[in-house]
Structure formats: C-alpha cells, structure tokens
C-alpha positions, 0 to 999 in steps of 0.5 A: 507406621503409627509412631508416623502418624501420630507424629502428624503435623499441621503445617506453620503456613497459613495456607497450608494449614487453611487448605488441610483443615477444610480438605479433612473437614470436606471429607464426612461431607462427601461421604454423607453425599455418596450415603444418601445417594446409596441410601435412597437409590430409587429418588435418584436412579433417573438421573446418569452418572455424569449428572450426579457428578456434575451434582457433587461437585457443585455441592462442594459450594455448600459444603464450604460455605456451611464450613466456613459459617462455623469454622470462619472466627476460631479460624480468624482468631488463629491468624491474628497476626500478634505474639500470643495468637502464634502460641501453641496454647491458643492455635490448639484452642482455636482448633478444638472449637473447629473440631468441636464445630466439625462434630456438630455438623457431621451429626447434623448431615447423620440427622438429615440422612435418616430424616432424608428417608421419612419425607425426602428431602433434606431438613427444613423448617419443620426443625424449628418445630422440632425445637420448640419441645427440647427436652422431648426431642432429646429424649426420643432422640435418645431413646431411639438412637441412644447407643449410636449417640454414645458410640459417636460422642465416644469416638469423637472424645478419643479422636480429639487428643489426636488431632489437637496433637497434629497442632503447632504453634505458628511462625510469626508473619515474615513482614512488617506488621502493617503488612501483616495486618493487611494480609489478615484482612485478604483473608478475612474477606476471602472467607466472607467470600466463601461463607455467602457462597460466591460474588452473587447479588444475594448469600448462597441459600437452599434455594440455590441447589436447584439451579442445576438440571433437576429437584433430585440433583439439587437434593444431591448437591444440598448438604444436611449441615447446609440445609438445617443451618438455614431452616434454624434461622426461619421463623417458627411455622405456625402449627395448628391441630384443630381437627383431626387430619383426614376430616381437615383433608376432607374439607379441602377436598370437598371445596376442591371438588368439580365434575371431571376432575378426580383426585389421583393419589391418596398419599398426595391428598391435593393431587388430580386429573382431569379427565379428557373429554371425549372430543378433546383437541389434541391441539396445544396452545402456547401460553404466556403469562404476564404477572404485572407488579402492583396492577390491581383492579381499583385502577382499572376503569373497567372495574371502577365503572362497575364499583360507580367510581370516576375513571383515571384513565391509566390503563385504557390498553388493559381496558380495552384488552378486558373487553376481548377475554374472560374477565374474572370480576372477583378474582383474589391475590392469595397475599400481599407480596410479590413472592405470594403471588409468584408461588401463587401463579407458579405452583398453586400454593399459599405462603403461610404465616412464618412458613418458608416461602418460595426462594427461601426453601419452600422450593425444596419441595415437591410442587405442582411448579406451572413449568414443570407439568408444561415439560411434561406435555413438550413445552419449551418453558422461558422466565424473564423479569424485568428485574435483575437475575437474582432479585427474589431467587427468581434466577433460582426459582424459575430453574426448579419451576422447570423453565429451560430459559430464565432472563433478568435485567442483565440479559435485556438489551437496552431500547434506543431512545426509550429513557433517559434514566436508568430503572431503579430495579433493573430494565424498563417494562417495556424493554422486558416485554419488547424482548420477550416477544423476541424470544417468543417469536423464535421458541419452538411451539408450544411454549410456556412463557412467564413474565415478572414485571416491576416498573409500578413498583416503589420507588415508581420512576419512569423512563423519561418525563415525557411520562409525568403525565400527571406532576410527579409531585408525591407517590401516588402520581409517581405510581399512576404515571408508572401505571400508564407506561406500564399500559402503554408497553402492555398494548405495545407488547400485544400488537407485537405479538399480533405482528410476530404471528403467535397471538392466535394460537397463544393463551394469554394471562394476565393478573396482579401479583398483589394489590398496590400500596395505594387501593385504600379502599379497607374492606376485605375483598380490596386488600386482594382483589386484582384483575384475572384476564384470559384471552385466547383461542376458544375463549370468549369475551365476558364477565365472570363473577365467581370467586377465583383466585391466583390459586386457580391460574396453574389447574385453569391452564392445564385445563385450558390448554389440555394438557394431559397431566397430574396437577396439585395445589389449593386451586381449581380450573376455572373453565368447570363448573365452580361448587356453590360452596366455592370459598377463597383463602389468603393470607395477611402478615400473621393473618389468614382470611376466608372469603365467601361470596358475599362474607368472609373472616380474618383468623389470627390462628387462635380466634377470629379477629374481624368478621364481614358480611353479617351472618349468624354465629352458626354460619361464622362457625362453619367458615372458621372450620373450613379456613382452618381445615385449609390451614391445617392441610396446607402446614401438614401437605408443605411440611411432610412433602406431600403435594406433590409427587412427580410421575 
C-alpha cells in the first residue's frame, strides 16, 4: 500500500496536472473554512445549513483566485512549450515554488483562524501595522506559537520530498510549435481569468464576499490567505496614540452627546439609542436618498444670495425645492471623493488618511450601514446609480449596506428621445431617477431608496445639445450645463413622485457627495460645504444654521422616521438639540480638519498645518485635542471591529 503510494505520479497531461495540483492545493482551504465555522459557532449559528453551503461554495472563487496569484508563473513557467522546460530537473523546480507558495498560505488561513477569534473577521489593514515592526512581530510570534511554528515547518520540510517525488517530466506538445505556442497563451489568459476572479468590470476583492445574503456568509466565503493578500497591498493606516484611549473615547463622546440620546454599549464606545418619546408615532415614513455627484452649494443660488454672490441659475428646481424643507446652511462633506461621501451617508463613518475605504475592505467590518437599521424596523431597501453595477464596488457595497435590491446602468431602460449620445458612465440621470421612481412607486411601503447620481461628473457631457445652454467651450460650462440637466431631471423626479402618490409620506434627502472641481472659493469651510435638504411629513420649511455634517444623515433618519434601533457612527441626529461645543471632522488627502463654528485647523497627524478663525493659542490646543481624540478613536473603533455590533 505505501510502496502504492509513494509511487504517485503526477499526470504528463497538462490539464490533468493543472486540475490535480489545485484539487490538492483546495483542500487546507476547505479545511480552514469548515474550522472557522467549528471554531466560532456562535458568529455564525443564525445562518442555516443550506446558507453556509451556498457560502463555501462561492468561496471556492477566492480560494482559486488567491491560488493562482501565487501558483500562476511557476505554474506558467512549467508549460512552456520548449525541450528543456519539459525536463524533469525544471518541472520539479517549478513545483517546489508552488508547494513552497502552498506552505506560505496554509500558514497564513492558520494566522487568519486565531486572529479571526480577537476582532472576528478576517485580517485587514491592520497587517500592514503588523509589518511596519518585523523583528517584534517574529519574536511574539515566536514566543507565542513557537512549538506549533516548528512542528509545521517540519512537517512541511519532510512532506516536500514527497511531493516533489509525484513530479515527471513532461511530454513535448503533440502539435506544431506555433500551435503550441498558442495553446500556451489560452492558458495564460484562462489563469488571468481565474486570478481576478471572473469576467466582472473590476478584480475579485474582499468587498466582493458580501455579495451574498449576510456579512457572516461573506465572512465564510472570504479566505484568510484572500483577505491578508489583499490588506498587504494597502497603504499603511495612520496609527496615532496621542492620548490614552478611554480619554480619546470620552471626547468623542462628549461631542457626540444630545438629550434623549444614551450610549448603549460600553464594548461599542460609538453605539446609541434613542430614546422613544412618550408620544411617539408609530408611523414609518418611506425614505429616499438622493446623493448628487458634485452638487455643492456655491452653484446653488439660494446659497449664493446669502454668500452676496451674482446668481448662475443652474439649479432653480433645488432652489425652489430648498424653500419647501430644512435647509442646513453649513452642512459639510466629510471628504472629497465620491466614496467619502457614500461611507458618509451610508454608514456614519470617515474614511481616513491610507485606512481602507468602503469597496475595498472597509466593508469587512461591522458598520452601522443606513440599510441594514431599515431591515430591522421592516423596510424594503433599493440602491440604484446612474453608473454601471460595478463602478465603485457599489454592486457589492449596497448588498452588505442591507439593500434587498441594487441596480446600475445596465439594469435602466433607455428613455426615448431623451439623448443623442451615450453617457460617459453609464445612464443619464434622469433616466436614473425616471426609474427609480418606477421601482418606488411599486415596493411595498415603507421603503428606503438611495440613489448615487453621476452626470455632473467629469467628463460632464450632456445627453443632447439642446443642453449647452451655455457654449460647451471648456469644463466649467461643460460642468454648469450638466448641472441644469441634473436640475431639470431632479424637479422631474419630484413631480413624478407627486403623481405616483408616494411623496406625502416619504422623507426626502437631499445632499452633495462632495464638492466639485470648480468651487474656487479656498477657505476651509468651501472645500466641503454642500447643501443638506430635508423634505418631508412633519418637517417644516427653514434655515438651519448649526454644523451638520454628512456623518449626520444616517442617526438624522433613524431619528426622523422613528426607527427603533441601535445605531453607531461619528454623527449625531440633527432633529435634537445640537451641543454648543458641536465641532465637524474631515478629511483631505493626508489631512484631517476640525471645523468649529466660526474657526477650525487643518493636522497632517504631526502638527498643525494651517489655522483658521483667529484664536488663542490655548484654544487652537484645545481643537487640536478633540481632532485627535476623534482620529485616535475612529483608527482604534475601525481596526478592532468595534463600531458596531448588530443585535
């Protein structure tokens, strides 16, 4: 039987040989996934049988797209099609690289299995931490799991004589070498194929394992050797200690404290609920989000009247719409990219200098996400952009936000008539919000619906010519002709909300995900000052002229439309009474900036850069700690896990 065994040979055909070495190499893949399943049975014993299945089995795309990131050139190398690549001497070469790569992420899926147990998820940017001190890091390591280290590199050292045993030399290509030069190449882009993890517009990323039904799933079909591959090649997060992190927490806290609002979980320092009024409605508005792609304030002319500026006349449907709500005169982007104001708006939380932002492994945590507190009070959630599914993981971002629906350019039918020329991303705006007030009009009430806009977006083109209202002679008539479309189809949308018969009993919020490339105004509060309207039941018209920021929209609805639930973040409702003390964060590039009512500071996380507003060195000291207390907790709340924690 053993003499059998030993005498194991990998097959001379290629495919055979392919298909053998990756069902072997599959194998501590499956057995690290049924582990952690095992291991941590209380994150994922709501989920049924069929679920977890379902789960493994689409984790078999990250398995072999992790594999073959590391398997794909020695295993390349092994098929040339030449006289000495088919030599014994060279196929054993190439596959000890591959069993080498092999030992590498077997230890790496152990790593994520322990690792999995301390903030429970897999491994993420905080590896690239881990990194930065090497020598310490082997030495815990060490230390720590030193006999388990040596019995593994021992067994892997003896097994290698094995399998390098199982290696023959390969037969020559039964065809012309032209041919087999061209079967080398099917090959090659069949593992291109495999390696980014399918067709899809954009490579196989962490973000991706929560396209499934739940985050516990996705944490099932997520490998560790996946998930470490990825966070490696992140930046290093920005990792300060200014003070210690009770005090940084109690800052927080402090500016995040309002009168019927307690923090709920000690473990989960950013966690609240609000408490229910005596006299509280039991009704439960629908809810619509509108997230307009560059739409900031200096273009409005209901802001410029008030900043003594000539009007332009490109929003006069916003404009009259802003006399019908509450308007947040100094309401703040927390950055200034789209996916800064989408992690924004969907789930409370900055995206900080060189941290992982939403779409690219921020998602792996536990966050407060706008869809996910809707499910829990009965919504049915729907996402649509004007882009196509996959621009900005937005496909993959809205299933773990806890949308039940999610639509992109490919899913919106084209209007007739309505252009001439295609999008440059995707679908016209108002063909966006034409149907979504389609799929509004028929959800089952209440609902939550989230539209991501992109026409006033570079290159900012225009469906027809009938639009060039002003000569589309450089960017920024191009860009203020696509903000009159973008109007237009905005009051459009109303009036057809109106007709459908929704509007009376649906809150209506409407925000910039930034500002855009043409406010030139260079002060602090214009690089991220962009409107905030609310319109809705029980709102009534005014100016609002406390801080607010994009932070805010997610506790603003929960409080607003009464939803009974815990929520986290770095915002607070903006229908309670605001603290005095109220300060705004954000974020540029590798800058952070606090804002104060009439003053604030821009922090390159060493010093202060850049003050504004003319005040004592004291009170400069005092902003610079809260900005920091914020910073400290936000790195320390995203990087341990502890947000959120869903009940």
């Amino acid at each position: 039987m053993l003499t059998r065994f030993l005498s194991l040979q990998f097959p001379q055909q290629r495919l055979q040989r392919i298909a053998i070495l990756f069902g072997l190499a599959l194998i501590p893949f499956a057995l690290a996934r049924m582990a952690l399943v095992v291991v941590y049975w209380d994150d994922f014993a709501s989920l049924p049988a069929t679920e977890i299945i379902l789960a493994s089995i689409y984790g078999l795309r990250f398995d072999l797209a992790v594999l073959m990131k590391f398997f794909g050139i020695p295993l390349l190398a092994s098929l040339i099609p030449a006289a000495w690549a088919y030599r014994l001497g060279w196929q054993k070469f190439c596959f000890a690289l591959c069993y080498v790569f092999l030992i590498v992420l077997v230890f790496a899926l152990v790593a994520d299995l322990i690792y999995f147990g301390f903030v429970h998820r897999h491994v993420g940017a905080e590896i690239v931490l881990f990194s930065g001190n090497k020598p310490l890091m082997i030495e815990m390591l060490f230390y720590e799991h030193g006999v388990t280290i040596l019995f593994f590199t021992i067994a892997a050292s003896s097994f290698i004589w094995l399998a390098l045993r199982a290696v023959t030399p390969l037969h020559p290509y039964p065809m012309t070498s032209a041919k087999a030069y061209g079967v080398w190449i099917v090959i090659f882009l069949s593992f291109v194929l495999i390696g980014r993890g399918g067709w899809q517009l954009k490579p196989l990323s962490v973000s991706d394992a929560f396209e499934i039904s739940s985050s516990s799933a996705g944490y099932i079909a997520l490998n560790g050797a996946f998930a470490i591959a990825s966070a490696i090649n992140t930046p290093k997060p920005t990792v300060k200690k200014f003070m210690a992190d009770d005090k940084a927490v109690s800052l927080v806290q402090a500016n995040l404290t309002q009168q019927g609002v307690s923090f709920s979980n000690p473990d989960y320092p950013l966690m609240r609920r609000i408490e229910p009024e005596a006299n509280a409605s039991a009704f439960k508005p629908n809810v619509v989000v509108l997230l307009l792609e560059s739409w900031d304030a200096i273009h409005s002319d209901f802001f410029r009247t008030n900043m003594g500026l000539a009007p332009l006349g490109l929003m006069p449907n916003f404009d009259a719409l802003a006399k019908q709500g509450l308007m947040f005169t100094r309401h703040y982007a927390v950055g200034q990219r789209s996916m800064d104001g989408l992690a924004a708006t969907l789930a409370s939380i900055p995206t900080l200098p060189a941290m992982p932002y939403i779409g690219k492994g921020l998602e792996q945590n536990a966050l407060p996400f706008l869809g996910t507190l809707a499910k829990q009070v009965g919504y049915e959630n729907i996402l649509i952009q004007s882009s196509v599914r996959g621009s900005f993981h937005v496909d993959v971002i809205s299933k773990r936000a806890g949308f039940d629906a999610y639509y992109g350019a490919e899913d919106i039918p084209d209007i007739k008539d309505h252009s001439t020329r295609k999008s440059s991303w995707g679908a016209w705006d108002y063909e966006t919000l034409s149907y979504a007030n389609i799929l509004f009009s028929r959800a089952q009430p209440p609902f939550l619906g989230f539209v991501f806009t992109a026409t006033t977006h570079n290159p900012w083109r225009v469906p027809k010519d009938d639009w060039h209202h002003f000569p589309p002679e450089d960017n920024t008539k191009r860009f203020y002709n696509s903000v009159r479309y973008v109007d237009w189809a905005l009051g459009e949308y109303i009036q057809a909300a109106k007709n459908a018969g929704y509007y009376d009993n649906t809150i209506f919020v409407i925000t910039g995900d930034h500002i855009s490339k043409f406010n030139r105004t260079q002060t602090m509060e214009a690089r991220y000052h962009v409107p905030l309207l609310f319109i809705g039941p029980g709102i009534k018209p005014e100016l609002n002229h406390r801080l607010a920021s994009q932070l805010d929209i997610v506790p603003s609805i929960v409080d607003l439309a009464n939803w009974n639930v815990e929520f986290s973040g770095f915002g607070m409702s903006l229908f309670k009474p605001l603290p005095q003390s109220r300060k705004i964060f954000a974020v540029n590039g590798s800058l952070v900036d606090i804002l104060d009512k009439d003053s604030g500071l821009s922090h390159n996380l060493n010093t202060i850069v850049n003050r504004v507003g003319g005040l004592s060195a004291n009170q400069y000291s005092v902003l610079e700690t809260q900005l920091r207390a914020v910073y400290q907790t936000a790195t320390t709340t995203l990087l341990g896990n502890k947000v959120y924690h869903a009940p």
